[in-house]
C-alpha positions as CSV (number, residue, x, y, z in Angstrom):
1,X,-52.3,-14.9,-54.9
2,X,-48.7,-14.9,-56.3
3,X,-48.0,-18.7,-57.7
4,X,-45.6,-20.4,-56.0
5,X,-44.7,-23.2,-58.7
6,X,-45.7,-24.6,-61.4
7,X,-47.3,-28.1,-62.5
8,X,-46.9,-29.9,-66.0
9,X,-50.2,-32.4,-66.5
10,X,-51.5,-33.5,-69.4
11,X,-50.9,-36.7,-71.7
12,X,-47.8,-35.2,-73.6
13,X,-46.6,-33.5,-70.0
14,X,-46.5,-29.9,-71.6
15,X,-49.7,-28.9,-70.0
16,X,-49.0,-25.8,-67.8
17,X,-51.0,-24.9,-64.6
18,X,-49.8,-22.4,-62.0
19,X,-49.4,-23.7,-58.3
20,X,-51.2,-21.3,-55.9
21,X,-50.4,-20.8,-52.0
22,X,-53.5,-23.0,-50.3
23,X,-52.9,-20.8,-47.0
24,X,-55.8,-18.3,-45.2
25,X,-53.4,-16.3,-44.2
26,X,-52.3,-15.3,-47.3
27,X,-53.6,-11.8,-48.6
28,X,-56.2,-12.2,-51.3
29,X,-55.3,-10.1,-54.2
30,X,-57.6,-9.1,-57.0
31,X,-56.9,-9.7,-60.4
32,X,-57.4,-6.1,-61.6
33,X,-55.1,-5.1,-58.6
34,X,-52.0,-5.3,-60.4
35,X,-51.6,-4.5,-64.1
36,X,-49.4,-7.0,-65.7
37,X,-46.2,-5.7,-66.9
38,X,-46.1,-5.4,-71.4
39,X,-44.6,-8.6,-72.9
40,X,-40.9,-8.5,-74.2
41,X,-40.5,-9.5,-77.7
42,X,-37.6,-11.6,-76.7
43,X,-35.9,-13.4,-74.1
44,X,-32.6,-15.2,-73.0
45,X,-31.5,-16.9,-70.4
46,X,-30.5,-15.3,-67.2
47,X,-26.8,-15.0,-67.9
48,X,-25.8,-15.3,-63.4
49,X,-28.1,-18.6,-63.4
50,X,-25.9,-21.3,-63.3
51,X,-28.8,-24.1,-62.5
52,X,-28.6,-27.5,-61.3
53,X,-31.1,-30.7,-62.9
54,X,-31.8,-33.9,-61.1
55,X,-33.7,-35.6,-64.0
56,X,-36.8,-38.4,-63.3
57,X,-38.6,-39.6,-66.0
58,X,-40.9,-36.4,-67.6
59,X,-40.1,-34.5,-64.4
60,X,-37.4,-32.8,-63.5
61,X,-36.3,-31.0,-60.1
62,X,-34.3,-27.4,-61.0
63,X,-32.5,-25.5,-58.2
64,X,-31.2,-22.0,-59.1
65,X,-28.1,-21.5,-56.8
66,X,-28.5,-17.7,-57.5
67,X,-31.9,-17.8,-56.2
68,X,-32.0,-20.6,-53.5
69,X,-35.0,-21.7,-55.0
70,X,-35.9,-25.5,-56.6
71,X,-38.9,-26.1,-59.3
72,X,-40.5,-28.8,-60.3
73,X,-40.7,-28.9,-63.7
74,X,-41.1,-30.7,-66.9
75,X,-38.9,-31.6,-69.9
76,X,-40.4,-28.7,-71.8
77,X,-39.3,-26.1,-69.4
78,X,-35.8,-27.7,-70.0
79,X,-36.1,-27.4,-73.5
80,X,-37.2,-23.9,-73.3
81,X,-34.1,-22.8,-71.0
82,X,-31.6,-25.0,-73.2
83,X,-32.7,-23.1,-76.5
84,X,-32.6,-19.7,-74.8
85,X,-29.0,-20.4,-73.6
86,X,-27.6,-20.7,-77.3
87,X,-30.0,-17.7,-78.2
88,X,-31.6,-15.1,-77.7
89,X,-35.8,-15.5,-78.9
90,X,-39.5,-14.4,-78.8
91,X,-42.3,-16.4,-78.4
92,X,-42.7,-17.6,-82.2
93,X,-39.2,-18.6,-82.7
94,X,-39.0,-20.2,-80.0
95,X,-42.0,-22.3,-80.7
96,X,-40.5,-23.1,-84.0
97,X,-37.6,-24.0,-82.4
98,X,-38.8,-26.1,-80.1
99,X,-40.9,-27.8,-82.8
100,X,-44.2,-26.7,-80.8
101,X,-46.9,-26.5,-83.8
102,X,-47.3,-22.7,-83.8
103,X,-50.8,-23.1,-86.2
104,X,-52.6,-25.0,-83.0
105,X,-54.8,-23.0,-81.1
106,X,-53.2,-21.5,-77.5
107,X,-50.0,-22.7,-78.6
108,X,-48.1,-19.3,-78.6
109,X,-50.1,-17.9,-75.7
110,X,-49.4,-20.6,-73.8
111,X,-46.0,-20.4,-74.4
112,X,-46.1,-16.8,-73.7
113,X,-47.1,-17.5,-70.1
114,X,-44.8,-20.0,-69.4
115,X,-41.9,-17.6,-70.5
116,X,-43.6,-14.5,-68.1
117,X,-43.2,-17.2,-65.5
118,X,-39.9,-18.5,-66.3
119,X,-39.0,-14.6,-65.8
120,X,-40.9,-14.1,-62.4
121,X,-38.9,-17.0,-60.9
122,X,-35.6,-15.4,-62.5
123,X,-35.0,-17.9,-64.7
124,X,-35.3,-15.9,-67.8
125,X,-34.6,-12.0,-68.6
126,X,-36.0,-9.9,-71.1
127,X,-33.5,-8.8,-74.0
128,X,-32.6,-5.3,-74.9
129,X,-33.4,-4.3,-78.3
């Protein structure tokens, strides 16, 4: 199934997990079914997103006027789209950035897949190089 949000857990609330449709009706979709699409090496924000924050406490509510959509999400997802405003990055730099700890384990993959879903929901676009 596609996701259809995402949820921030964890101690230090930077603990990604993908929110799944919980309805039968939905089609089931294999994981081999689609291939995913090759990683960009960099990103920036969408330049026609002008978005709109409602801040409470770790959480945050997002609504992208261009999309009509709202996210829950947390203050690293914030972070992420504030640094890609001022500039353009990949993965690493962003982490270094963002003062992540790019030697710990799943750090940059994680990272990774919250910027591949940061793009789905058209929050993000890939840069030319």
């Amino acid at each position: 199934p596609v996701p259809v949000g995402l949820l921030f857990t964890g101690p230090d609330r930077r603990t990604l997990r993908m929110v799944y449709p919980t309805s039968d009706s939905d089609p089931p979709m294999s994981p081999v079914a689609v291939a995913p699409p090759p990683t960009p090496s960099r990103w920036e924000r969408n330049p026609g997103s002008a978005l709109r924050v409602v801040r409470f406490d770790h959480n945050n509510v997002l609504f992208n006027p261009a999309s009509g959509s709202t996210h829950l999400v947390n203050d690293l997802v914030l972070d992420i789209l504030d640094a890609l405003t001022h500039e353009p990055a990949d993965g690493l730099e962003l982490a270094q950035r963002l003062q992540l700890g790019t030697g710990e384990d799943g750090i940059l993959s994680e990272l990774e897949r919250i910027l591949q879903n940061l793009d789905q929901l058209g929050l993000i676009t890939p840069v030319d190089l």
